[in-house]
C-alpha positions as CSV (number, residue, x, y, z in Angstrom):
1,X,0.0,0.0,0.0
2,X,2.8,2.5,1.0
3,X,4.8,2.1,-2.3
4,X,1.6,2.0,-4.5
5,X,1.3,5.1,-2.7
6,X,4.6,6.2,-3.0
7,X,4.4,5.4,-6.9
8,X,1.1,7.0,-7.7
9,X,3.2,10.9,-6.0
10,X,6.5,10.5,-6.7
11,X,9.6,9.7,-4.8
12,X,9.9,13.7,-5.0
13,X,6.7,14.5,-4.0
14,X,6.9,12.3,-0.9
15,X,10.3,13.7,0.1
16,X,8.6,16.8,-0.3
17,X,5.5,16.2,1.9
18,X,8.3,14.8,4.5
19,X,10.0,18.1,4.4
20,X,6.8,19.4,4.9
21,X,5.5,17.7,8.1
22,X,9.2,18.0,9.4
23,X,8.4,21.4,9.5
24,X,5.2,22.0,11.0
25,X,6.8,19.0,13.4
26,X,9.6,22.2,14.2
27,X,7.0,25.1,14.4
28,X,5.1,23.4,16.9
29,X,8.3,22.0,19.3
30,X,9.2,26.2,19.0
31,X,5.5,27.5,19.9
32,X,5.2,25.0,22.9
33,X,8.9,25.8,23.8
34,X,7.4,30.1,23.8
35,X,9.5,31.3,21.1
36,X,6.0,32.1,19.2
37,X,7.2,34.5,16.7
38,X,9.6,32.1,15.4
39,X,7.2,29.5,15.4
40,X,4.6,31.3,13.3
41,X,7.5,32.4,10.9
42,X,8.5,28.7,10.0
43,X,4.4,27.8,10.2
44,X,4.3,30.1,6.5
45,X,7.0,27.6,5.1
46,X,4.7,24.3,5.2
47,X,1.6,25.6,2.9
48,X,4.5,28.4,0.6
49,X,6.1,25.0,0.4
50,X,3.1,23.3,-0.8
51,X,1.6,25.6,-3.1
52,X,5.0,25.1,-4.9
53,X,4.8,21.9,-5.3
54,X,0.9,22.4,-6.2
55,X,2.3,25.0,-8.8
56,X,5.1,23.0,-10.6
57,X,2.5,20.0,-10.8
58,X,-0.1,21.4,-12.8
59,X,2.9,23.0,-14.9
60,X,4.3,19.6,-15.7
C-alpha cells in the first residue's frame, strides 16, 4: 500500500511532503517551547512549500 502510494506521487513528492511535516513537526516544538514568533514564521514555510509543489504540478 505504501509504495503504491509512493508510486502514484513520486519519490519527489513524498520527500517533499516529509519536508513538509518536518516542519510543522519544528514550528510546533518552538510555539510549545514560547518562542511564538519564530514559530509562526517557519508555520508560512509548510503551505509556501506546498503551493509550490501544487504550482510546478499542474505546470508539468
Amino acid at each position: 500500500m505504501l509504495k503504491e502510494f509512493i508510486r502514484k506521487l513520486g519519490i519527489m513528492n513524498c520527500i517533499m511532503l516529509l519536508v513538509v511535516l518536518s516542519i510543522i513537526i519544528v514550528s510546533e516544538v518552538l510555539f510549545l517551547s514560547g518562542n511564538k514568533l519564530d514559530a509562526i514564521f517557519i508555520a508560512f514555510w509548510a503551505p509556501t512549500i506546498l503551493g509550490f509543489m501544487i504550482y510546478f504540478k499542474m505546470n508539468e
